[in-house]
C-alpha positions in Angstrom: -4.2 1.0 14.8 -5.9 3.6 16.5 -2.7 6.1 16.6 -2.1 5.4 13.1 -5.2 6.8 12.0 -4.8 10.0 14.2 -1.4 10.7 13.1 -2.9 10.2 9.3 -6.0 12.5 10.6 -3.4 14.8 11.7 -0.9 14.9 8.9 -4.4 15.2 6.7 -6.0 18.5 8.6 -2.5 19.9 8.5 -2.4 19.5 4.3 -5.8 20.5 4.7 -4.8 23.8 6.5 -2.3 24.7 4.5 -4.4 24.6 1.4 -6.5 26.9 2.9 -7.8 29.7 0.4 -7.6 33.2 1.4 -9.7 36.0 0.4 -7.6 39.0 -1.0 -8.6 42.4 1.2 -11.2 44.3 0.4 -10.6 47.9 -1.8 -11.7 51.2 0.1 -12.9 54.0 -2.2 -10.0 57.0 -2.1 -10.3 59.1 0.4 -10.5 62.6 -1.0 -12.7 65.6 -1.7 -15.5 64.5 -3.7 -16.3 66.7 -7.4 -19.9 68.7 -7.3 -22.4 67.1 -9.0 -23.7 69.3 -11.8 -27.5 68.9 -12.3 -27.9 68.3 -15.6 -31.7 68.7 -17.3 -32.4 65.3 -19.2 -34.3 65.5 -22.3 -36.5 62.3 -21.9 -37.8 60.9 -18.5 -35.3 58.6 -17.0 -36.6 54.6 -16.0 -36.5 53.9 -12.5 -33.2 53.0 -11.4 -33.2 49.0 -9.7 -32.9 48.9 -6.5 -29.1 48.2 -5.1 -28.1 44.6 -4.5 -26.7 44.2 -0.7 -23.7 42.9 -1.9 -22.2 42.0 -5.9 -21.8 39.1 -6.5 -18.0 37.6 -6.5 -16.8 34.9 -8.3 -16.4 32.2 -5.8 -12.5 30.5 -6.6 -12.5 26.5 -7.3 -11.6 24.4 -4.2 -8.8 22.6 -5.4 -9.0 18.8 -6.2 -6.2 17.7 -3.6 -9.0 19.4 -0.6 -11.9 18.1 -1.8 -10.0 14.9 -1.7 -9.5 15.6 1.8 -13.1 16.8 2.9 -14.0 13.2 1.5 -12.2 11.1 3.4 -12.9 13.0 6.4 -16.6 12.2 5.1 -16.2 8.8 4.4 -14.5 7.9 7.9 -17.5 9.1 9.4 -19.9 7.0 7.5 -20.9 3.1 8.2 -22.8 0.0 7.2 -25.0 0.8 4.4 -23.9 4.0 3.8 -20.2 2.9 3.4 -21.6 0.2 1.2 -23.3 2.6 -0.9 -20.2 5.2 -1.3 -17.8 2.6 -2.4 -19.9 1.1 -5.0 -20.8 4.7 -6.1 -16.6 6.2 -6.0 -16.1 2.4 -7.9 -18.5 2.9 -10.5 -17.3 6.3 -11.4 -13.9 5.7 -11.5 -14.5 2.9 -13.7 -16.3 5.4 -16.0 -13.9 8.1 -15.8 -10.7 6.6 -14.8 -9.3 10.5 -13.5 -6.9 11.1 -10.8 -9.2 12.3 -8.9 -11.5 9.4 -9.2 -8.5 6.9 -8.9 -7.8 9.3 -5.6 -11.3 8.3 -4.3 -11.2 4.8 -4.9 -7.4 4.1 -3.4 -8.8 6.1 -0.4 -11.9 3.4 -0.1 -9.9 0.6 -0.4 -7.3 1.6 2.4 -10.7 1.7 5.0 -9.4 -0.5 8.1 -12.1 -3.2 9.1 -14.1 -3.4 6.0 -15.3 -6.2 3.4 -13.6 -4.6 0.6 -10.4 -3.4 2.1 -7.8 -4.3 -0.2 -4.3 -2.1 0.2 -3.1 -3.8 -2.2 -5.1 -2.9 -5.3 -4.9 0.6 -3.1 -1.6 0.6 -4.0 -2.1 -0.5 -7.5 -4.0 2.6 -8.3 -1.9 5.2 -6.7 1.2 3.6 -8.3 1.0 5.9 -12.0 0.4 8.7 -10.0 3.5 8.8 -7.9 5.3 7.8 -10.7 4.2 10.9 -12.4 5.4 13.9 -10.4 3.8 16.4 -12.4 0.8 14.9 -11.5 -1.5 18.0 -9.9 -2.3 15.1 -7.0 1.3 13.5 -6.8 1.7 14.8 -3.4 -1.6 13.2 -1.7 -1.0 9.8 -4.1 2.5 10.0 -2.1 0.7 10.5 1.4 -1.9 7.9 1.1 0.8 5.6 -0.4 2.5 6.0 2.9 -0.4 5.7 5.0 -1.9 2.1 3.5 2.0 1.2 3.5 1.7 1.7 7.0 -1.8 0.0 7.7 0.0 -2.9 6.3 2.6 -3.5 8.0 0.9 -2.9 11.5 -2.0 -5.5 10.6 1.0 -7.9 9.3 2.4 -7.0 13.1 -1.3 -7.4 14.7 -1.3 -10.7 13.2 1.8 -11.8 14.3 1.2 -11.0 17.5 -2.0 -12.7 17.2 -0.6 -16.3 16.1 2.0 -15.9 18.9 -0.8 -15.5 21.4 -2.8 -18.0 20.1 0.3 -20.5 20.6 1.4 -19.6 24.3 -2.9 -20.1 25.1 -2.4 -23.3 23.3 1.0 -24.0 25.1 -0.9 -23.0 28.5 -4.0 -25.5 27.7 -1.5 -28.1 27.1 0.4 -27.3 30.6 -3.2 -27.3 32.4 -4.1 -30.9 30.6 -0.9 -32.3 31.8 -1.0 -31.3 35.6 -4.7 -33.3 36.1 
């Protein structure tokens, strides 16, 4: 289970990376001989210049939806008890207010959480289903990813519990063989 999530953690950081947004290189004034200033005589007394601002302002570009995805479910891991308790109620109720990708995103990625009380990959599945049926979807790729990944989950705890009844019978079949020997 444990090497599931850090392939998924992997593969996740690696989407992450590659979303990364880079800042376009900064213009230098041309380099040439500057033009004498001519002093020209205003007629009227000129108002105080403001002072210079350090640095303008630049518009800061949108973080895409598919990283902020990302950033949450790095958050989310992290989280536990009350506070997990208090996310998923708050990513259920807005999605059932909004019902957006984004929101369905969130909710799929809540529901696929190993070892909680409302893990459920199958209505995890259910809500990433329309998504990775439409592949113009600007979130098709994670919906495909996290498919994948609670896919996954599901068959290994289908494997873990497999294993689990078959251990359970050889203890029971080693009981029995202790029982009979007295």
């Amino acid at each position: 289970m444990n090497a599931i999530r850090a392939v998924v953690s992997g593969a996740l950081m690696l989407a992450m990376a590659g979303c990364a947004v880079f800042k376009a290189p900064e213009e230098e004034p041309p380099a040439g001989p500057a033009e004498p200033e001519i002093p020209v005589t205003p007629a009227e007394p000129e108002a105080p210049a403001p002072p210079p601002t350090a640095e303008p302002v630049r518009p800061v570009a949108p973080v895409p939806e598919s990283e902020r995805l990302l950033e949450f479910f790095r958050q989310v891991r992290k989280l536990g008890g009350v506070e997990l308790g208090r996310e998923h109620e708050a990513v259920r109720v807005a999605y059932m207010r909004t019902r957006s990708d984004f929101d369905r995103v969130r909710l799929a990625m809540v529901l696929s959480l190993p070892e909680t009380v409302w893990n459920d990959v199958a209505r995890a599945l259910d809500l990433l289903e329309p998504m990775i049926r439409n592949q113009n979807s600007p979130l098709h790729g994670l919906a495909v990813l996290l498919q994948t990944f609670v896919q996954e989950q599901r068959r290994l705890e289908k494997s873990v519990h497999g294993m689990q009844q078959k251990l359970d019978a050889l203890k029971a079949m080693e009981r029995n063989l202790i029982e009979r020997k007295r």
